[in-house]
N, C-alpha and C positions, 0 to 999 in steps of 0.2 A: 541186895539192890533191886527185884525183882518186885517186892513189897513198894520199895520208893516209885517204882517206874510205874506201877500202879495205883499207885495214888495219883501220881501227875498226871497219869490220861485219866484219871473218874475225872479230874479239874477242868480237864481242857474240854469233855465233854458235857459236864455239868454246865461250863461258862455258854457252850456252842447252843444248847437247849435253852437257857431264860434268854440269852441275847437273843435268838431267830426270834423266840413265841415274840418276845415286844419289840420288834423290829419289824416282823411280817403285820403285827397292829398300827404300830406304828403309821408305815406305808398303807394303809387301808384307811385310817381316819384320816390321816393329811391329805388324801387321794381324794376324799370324799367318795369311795368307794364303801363306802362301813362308817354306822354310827355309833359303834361300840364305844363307846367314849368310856364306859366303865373296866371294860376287858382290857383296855389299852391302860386304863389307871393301874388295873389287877398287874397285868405283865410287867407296868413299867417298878411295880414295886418291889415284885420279885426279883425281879434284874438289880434295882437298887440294894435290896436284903442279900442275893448272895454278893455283889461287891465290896459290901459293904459290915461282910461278917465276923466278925472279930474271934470264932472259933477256925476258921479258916484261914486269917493270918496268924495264929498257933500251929497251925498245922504246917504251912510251910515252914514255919521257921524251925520246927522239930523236925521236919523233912530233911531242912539243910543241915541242920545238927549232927543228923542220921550219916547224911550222907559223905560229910568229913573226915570220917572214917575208916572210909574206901581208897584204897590205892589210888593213885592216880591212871586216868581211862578215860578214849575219846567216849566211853558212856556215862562217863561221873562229869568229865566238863559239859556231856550237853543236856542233862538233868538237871545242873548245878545253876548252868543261862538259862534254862526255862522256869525252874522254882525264883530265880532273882526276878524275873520278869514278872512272875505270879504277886512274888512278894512286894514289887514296886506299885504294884496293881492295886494290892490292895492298901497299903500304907495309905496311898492316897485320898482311895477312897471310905474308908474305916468311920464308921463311927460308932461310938464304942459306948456311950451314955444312954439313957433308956429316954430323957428329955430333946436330944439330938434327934434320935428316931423319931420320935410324937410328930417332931417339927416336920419332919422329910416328909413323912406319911402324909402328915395338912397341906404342905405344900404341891405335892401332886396331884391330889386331890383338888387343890386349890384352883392350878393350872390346867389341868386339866376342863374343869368346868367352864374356867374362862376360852380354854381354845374353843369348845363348843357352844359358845354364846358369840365367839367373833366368827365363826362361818357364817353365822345368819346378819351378819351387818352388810348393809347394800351401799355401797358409798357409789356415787353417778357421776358425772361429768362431761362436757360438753364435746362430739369429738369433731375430725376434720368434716365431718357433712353439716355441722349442723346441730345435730340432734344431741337430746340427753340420753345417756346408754348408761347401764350399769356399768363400772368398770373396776377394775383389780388395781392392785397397789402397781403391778407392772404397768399396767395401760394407763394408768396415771402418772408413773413416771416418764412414757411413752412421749406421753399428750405433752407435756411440760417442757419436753426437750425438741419439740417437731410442729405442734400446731400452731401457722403463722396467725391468730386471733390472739390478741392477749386475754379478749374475754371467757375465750375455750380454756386457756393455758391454767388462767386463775381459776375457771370451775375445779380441775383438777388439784393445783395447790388448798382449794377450803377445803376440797375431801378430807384432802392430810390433814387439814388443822382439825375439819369434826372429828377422825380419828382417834387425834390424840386427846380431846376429850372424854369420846367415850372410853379409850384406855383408862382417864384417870376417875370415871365414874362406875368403873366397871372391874374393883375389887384388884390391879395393881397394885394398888398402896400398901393395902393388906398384904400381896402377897410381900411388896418388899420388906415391910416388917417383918412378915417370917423369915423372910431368907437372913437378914440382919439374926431373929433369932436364934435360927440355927446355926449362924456361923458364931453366936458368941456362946454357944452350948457346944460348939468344937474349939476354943481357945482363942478365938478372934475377935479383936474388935468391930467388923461391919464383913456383910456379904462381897464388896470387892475387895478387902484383903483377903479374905480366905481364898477364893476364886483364882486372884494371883499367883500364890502361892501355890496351888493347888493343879492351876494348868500351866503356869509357864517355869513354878519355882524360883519365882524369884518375891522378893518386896513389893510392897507399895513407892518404897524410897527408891529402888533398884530401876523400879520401872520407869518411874516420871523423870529418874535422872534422864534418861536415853527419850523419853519425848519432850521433856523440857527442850534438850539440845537441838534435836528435829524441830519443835517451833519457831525457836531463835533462829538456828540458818534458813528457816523457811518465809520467816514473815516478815521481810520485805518483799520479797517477790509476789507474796497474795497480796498485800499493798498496794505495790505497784500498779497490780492488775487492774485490781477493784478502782484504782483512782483513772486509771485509761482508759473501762470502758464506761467510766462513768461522763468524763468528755466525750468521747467518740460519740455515744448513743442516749446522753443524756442519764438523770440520775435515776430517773425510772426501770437505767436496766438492769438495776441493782435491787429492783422487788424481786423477791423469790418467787412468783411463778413468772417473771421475763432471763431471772439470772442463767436458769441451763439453755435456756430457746437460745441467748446470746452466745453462748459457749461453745455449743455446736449442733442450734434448730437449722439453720441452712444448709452446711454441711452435710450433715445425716441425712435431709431429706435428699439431695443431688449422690449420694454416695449408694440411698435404699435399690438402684436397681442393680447395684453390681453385688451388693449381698444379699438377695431373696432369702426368702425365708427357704423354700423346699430345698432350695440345695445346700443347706448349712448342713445336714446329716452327713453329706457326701465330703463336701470341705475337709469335715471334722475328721472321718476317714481315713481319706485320703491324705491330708497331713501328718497325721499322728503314725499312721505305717511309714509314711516317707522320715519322719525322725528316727524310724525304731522300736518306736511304743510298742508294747504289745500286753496282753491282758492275762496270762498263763493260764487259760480256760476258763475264766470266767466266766457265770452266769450275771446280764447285765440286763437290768431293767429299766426303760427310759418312758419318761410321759413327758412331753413334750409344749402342751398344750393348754391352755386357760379354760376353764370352765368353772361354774359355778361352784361353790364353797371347799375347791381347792384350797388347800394352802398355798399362799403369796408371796412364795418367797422359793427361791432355787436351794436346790440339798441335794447332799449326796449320802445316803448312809448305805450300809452291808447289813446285813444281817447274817452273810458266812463269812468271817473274818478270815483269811486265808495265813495257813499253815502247811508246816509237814506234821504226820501225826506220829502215833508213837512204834505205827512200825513203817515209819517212814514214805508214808505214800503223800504224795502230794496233795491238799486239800485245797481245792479254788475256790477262790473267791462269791459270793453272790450282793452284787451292788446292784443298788438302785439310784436313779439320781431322776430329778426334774428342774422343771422351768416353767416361765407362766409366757409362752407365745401366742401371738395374736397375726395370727399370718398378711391378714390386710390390712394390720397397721405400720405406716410408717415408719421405722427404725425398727421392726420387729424381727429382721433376717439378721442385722448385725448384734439384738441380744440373746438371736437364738443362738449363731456361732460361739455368742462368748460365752455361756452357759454351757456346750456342748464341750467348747477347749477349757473350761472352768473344773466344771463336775467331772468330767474326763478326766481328767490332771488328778480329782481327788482319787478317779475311781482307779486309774493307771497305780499310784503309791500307793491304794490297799489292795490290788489285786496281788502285789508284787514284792508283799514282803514276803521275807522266804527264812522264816523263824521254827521254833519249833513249840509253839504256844498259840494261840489264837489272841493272848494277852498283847499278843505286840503290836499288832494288825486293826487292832478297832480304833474308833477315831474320839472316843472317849480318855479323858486325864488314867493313865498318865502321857498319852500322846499328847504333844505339845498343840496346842491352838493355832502359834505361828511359825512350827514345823510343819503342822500338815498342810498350812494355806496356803508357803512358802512353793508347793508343788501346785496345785489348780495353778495358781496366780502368775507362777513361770510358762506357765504353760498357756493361758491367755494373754499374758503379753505380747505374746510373738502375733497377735493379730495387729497391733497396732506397727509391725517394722511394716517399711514399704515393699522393700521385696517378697515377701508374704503376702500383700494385695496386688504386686503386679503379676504376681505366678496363680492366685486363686481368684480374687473378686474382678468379675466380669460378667456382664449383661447377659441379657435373651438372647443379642443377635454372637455372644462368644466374643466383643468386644474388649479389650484389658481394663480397666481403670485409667485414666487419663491421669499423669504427671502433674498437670496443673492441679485437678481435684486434689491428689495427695500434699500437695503444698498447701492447698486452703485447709486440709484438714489439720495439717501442721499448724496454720497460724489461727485456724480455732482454740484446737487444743491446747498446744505447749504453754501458751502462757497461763491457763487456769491446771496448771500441773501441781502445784501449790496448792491449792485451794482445793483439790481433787481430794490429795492427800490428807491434808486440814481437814474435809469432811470425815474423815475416818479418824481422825484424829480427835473432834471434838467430841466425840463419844466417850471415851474414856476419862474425859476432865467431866464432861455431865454425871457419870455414873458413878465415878468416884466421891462427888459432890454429894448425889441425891444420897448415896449409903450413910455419907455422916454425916446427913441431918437427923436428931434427932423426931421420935416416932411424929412426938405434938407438932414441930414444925411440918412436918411432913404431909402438906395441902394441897387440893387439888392447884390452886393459886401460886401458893412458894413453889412447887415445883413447874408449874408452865414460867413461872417468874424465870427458876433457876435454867432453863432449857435456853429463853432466851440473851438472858444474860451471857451464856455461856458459847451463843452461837456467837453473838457480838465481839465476845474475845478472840476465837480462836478465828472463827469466820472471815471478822468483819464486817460482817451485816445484821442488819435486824433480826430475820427470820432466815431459816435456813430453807433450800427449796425441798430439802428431804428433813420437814420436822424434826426432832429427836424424838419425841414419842412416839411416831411414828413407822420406825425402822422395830420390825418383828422381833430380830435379836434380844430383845431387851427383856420380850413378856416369856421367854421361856428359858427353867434355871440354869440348861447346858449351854444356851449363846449367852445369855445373860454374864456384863460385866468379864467380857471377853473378847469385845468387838476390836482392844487393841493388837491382838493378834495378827488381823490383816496388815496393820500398816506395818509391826515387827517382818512381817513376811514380805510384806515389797520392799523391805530391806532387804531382807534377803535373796529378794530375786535377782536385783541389777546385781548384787553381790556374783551374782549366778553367772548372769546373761555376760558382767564383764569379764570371768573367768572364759567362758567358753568364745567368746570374740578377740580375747588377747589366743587362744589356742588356735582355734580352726578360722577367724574371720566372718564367720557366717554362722545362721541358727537357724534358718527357715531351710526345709528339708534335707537339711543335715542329720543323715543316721545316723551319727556316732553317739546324739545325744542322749534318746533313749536307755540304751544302753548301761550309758556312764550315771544318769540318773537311777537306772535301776541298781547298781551297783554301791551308788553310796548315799544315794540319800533314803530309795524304799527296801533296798532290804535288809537295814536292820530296824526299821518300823522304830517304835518308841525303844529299843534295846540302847540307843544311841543318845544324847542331846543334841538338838538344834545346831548348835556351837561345835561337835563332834563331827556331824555330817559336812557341816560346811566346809570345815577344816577338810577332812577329808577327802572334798572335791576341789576346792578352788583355794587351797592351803591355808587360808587365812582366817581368823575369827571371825564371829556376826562386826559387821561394822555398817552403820548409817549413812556412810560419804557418799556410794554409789547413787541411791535414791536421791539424797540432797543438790547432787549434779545435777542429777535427772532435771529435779523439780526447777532450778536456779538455770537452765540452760534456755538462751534466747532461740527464737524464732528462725532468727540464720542461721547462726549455730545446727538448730535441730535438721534444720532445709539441707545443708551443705551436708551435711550426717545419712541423710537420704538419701540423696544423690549419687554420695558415693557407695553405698550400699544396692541402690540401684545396678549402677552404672558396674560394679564386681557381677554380681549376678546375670545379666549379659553374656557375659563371655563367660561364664563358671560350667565345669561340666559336673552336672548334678550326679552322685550315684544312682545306679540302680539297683543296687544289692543294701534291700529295705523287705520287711516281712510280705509276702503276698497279701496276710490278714492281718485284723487286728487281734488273732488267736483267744477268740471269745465268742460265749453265743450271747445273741442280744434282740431282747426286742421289744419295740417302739408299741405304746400303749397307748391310750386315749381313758383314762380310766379304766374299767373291765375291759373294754375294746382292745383287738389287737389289731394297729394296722399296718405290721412289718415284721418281718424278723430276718434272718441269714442262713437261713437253713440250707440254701441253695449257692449264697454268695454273699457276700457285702455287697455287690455293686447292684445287686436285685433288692436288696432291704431298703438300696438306696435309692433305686427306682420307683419301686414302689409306694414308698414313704413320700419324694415328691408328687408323682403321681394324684395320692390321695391330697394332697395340700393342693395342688391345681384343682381338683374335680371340686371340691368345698372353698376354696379362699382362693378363685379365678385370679388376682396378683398376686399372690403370693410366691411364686416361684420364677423359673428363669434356666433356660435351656443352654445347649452351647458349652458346656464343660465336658472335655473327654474323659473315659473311665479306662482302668488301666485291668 
């Protein structure tokens, strides 16, 4: 057995070395910290090449063969769940044809060159002063949801629209044809079935059963909406760059001083100890910040995917995650928080599986898409309960949030809850579409054709205010044709949120959650299915109902739901027996810049961290919150 046990750790270290090299590239060319764009193709191949080794899933399976043999021993079962781990690992991702390979190799290649032609694309638009500024795909969704100009609002939506041209003049098309070709040189007819099948395990036919139904009970209520505010404010509010301003531009902007941007670190902190959370040492890497030819879009990856190793010592995690913040813009405190409870949530579930493989722990297939999202996404939900804004969002002068706000926020939001949903929705009918069209139809034309067609459907409206082409997921092949994940996962969330409310009544700094989350849903990592964890925790299968309430529940409904949620938290006496830390070391970057870390404390990294956002982005922060 001693021969088997060593081969399983050459594995797990063999996996630990090509994951970190193109992980740590990875995070340096998304950074914009590093233009290696070619040493990020080299890494990311290798990494591809050993996952994808077809003498390597020989070897396990002769491994488990081997190891059959052996009596039964708490060392043959936990050999036996680490080679099955290996083995599910690679099943997945195998490709085993020497044509298959060609394609993977062009395709990275392919992506690659494309990610470094869109750093250098400068999209502008008009902000609250006035002026034309370069701006980021964040500060354009920013601008679209907050600036009271419709003529500022729409500079921002043409960004999106030239975007998605130059997406589709700029060597997409190609790539989707290869991705088509590679998945039919693995046995598939188009890149979203294989994809499917690949990260959630299920169909094509399995899946749209389960969004077909979420459409159906949902779209009356997007209906509904779209026909009310089109009275109320006329049919103009139904252009996509007026739809989000209406949704909640006024709201957001009356609600920006009680979520500053500088004290969103501290927030994040301090709620996340107060549930339980904690990071099992983790090394955590966070860039917080917008700058130039960043990447546009918030992630969370690891590069040390956390294990026990094979003489048992604990191996921590090292996660990195970011965001595109813009400290003196308008709604930029409330996406900094929900990026920090987002990534957070990813980095909390891999800091915290507690397997004995590094197989289990990465956020690559065979990890489910809307297993892992099911985690961030619970865990940014809880910004939106009220007793969670009346215990943390408050002003410079240490002000609460005012009742009445939380109700306007209510009758902003709840009724485009539908429509929220639907936008995450209408991703997967686009992608599914665009994969089977054949290559000839496949035009710059027929496909803006099919984008809007398709928003029309599921939408409702013309133009969507977040284009489909437009959303990054798409031009790269591990989000790509996976975006339905999200919405499977905020199923599973309220699945979540209503197990632990029918339990304890409450979710905002409640310890116990932590905890229970660490126990059944991060630590058996992908060792587990989706359907497995949940059962687990909240007894019940994946089911839809939860979120469909969510979506289908009116205004008073949600108001009185608040209220009383409120009005418990009043007189509740919170624990105190919550981690002192978030037992991790962590620190806050600006690119190469370091302008924070905890070596001292969390409440000094938190200090400090605002600190520096005041000295550079004079609003950007807000005083008056105690530290514990």
């Amino acid at each position: 057995m001693d021969r088997i046990k060593a081969a399983f750790d050459r594995l797990n270290q063999g996996y630990l070395a090509v994951h970190k090299a193109k992980e740590d590239l990875f995070w340096d060319t998304y950074m914009a910290i590093s233009d290696d764009h070619d040493g990020f193709a080299r890494a990311e191949q290798a990494y591809k090449d050993f996952i994808s080794a077809p003498t390597r899933l020989a070897e396990v399976k002769k491994l488990l063969g081997e190891l059959d043999g052996y009596p039964a021993s708490e060392e043959k079962a936990a050999l036996d769940h680490g080679l099955r781990g290996w083995l599910a690992l690679f099943e997945c991702n195998i490709i085993d044809n020497a044509e298959a390979k060609a394609h993977l190799r062009d395709l990275i290649d392919m992506e690659a060159a494309m990610f470094a032609r869109r750093r250098d694309v400068v999209m502008t638009h008009v902000n609250e002063q006035g002026e034309t500024e370069e701006a980021s795909l964040s500060m354009l969704s920013t601008n679209l949801g907050t600036n009271r100009r419709e003529a500022s609002r729409k500079s921002s939506h043409d960004a999106l629209l030239g975007l998605e041209h130059w997406v589709l003049d700029n060597g997409f098309l190609d790539i989707v044809a290869k991705r088509n070709a590679l998945a039919r040189a693995l046995g598939h007819p188009n890149f979203f079935d294989y994809k499917v099948a690949k990260n959630e395990a299920m169909t094509v036919a399995q899946l749209f059963a389960i969004l077909d139904d979420f459409e159906v009970r949902t779209r009356e209520a997007n209906q509904r909406t779209l026909t009310a505010l089109a009275v109320k404010k006329g049919e103009t509010a139904l252009l996509p760059f007026n739809l989000r301003f209406h949704m909640s531009g006024d709201v957001t902007r009356q609600m920006d001083p009680y979520l500053p941007f500088g004290k969103a670190l501290e927030r994040w902190v301090n709620s996340f100890r107060r549930l339980g959370i904690t990071y099992r040492g983790a090394l955590m890497q966070l860039d917080l910040l917008e700058r130039k030819g960043k990447y546009q879009n918030g992630f969370c990856h690891g590069p040390i995917p956390a294990f026990f190793d094979g003489a048992g010592h604990w191996v921590p995690a090292q996660v990195n995650f970011t965001a595109e913040g813009k400290p003196d813009q308008v709604g930029s405190g409330a996406r900094a928080i929900n990026t920090l409870f987002h990534e957070g949530g990813h980095a909390a579930h891999f800091a915290n599986v507690t397997q004995n493989a590094p197989c289990f722990s990465q956020e690559f297939p065979p990890t489910s898409m809307a297993y892992a999202e099911t985690q961030s996404m619970f865990c940014d939900s809880l910004l939106d309960d009220a007793d969670w804004l009346k215990r943390y969002a408050k002003d410079e002068a240490g002000q609460t949030i005012p009742d009445t706000l939380i109700r306007a926020r209510i009758e902003s939001v709840q009724p485009f809850r539908a429509f929220q949903e639907r936008s995450i929705l209408v991703v997967p009918y686009f992608e599914r579409a665009l994969y089977e069209l054949a290559d000839a139809e496949r035009t710059p034309e027929a496909v803006l054709a099919l984008a809007r067609a398709t928003e029309r459907k599921i939408l409702g409206i013309a133009v969507s205010p977040r284009p489909l082409l437009a959303i990054p997921h798409l031009l790269n092949q591990e989000s790509a044709a996976s975006y339905h994940g999200y919405l499977l996962a905020n199923m599973a969330v309220y699945q979540t949120r209503a197990y632990f409310e029918r339990t304890f009544g409450y979710l905002t700094d409640n310890p116990a959650i932590g905890p229970l989350l660490a126990r059944h849903y991060w630590a058996p990592g992908n060792g587990q299915s989706h359907d497995e964890t949940l059962r687990g925790l909240t007894g019940e299968g994946f089911s839809a109902r939860h979120l469909a309430e969510e979506c289908n529940r009116t205004v008073e409904e949600t108001w009185q739901k608040a209220c009383e949620t409120m009005a418990a938290a009043e007189i509740r006496s919170y624990s105190t027996q919550f981690p002192p830390s978030l037992d991790a070391v962590i620190r806050i970057v600006h690119g190469a810049e370091l302008l924070a870390d905890n070596q001292s404390s969390d409440g000094a990294m938190c200090a400090a961290f605002e600190k520096w956002v005041t000295d550079h982005f004079p609003r950007g922060t807000a005083a008056g919150e105690s530290k514990e």
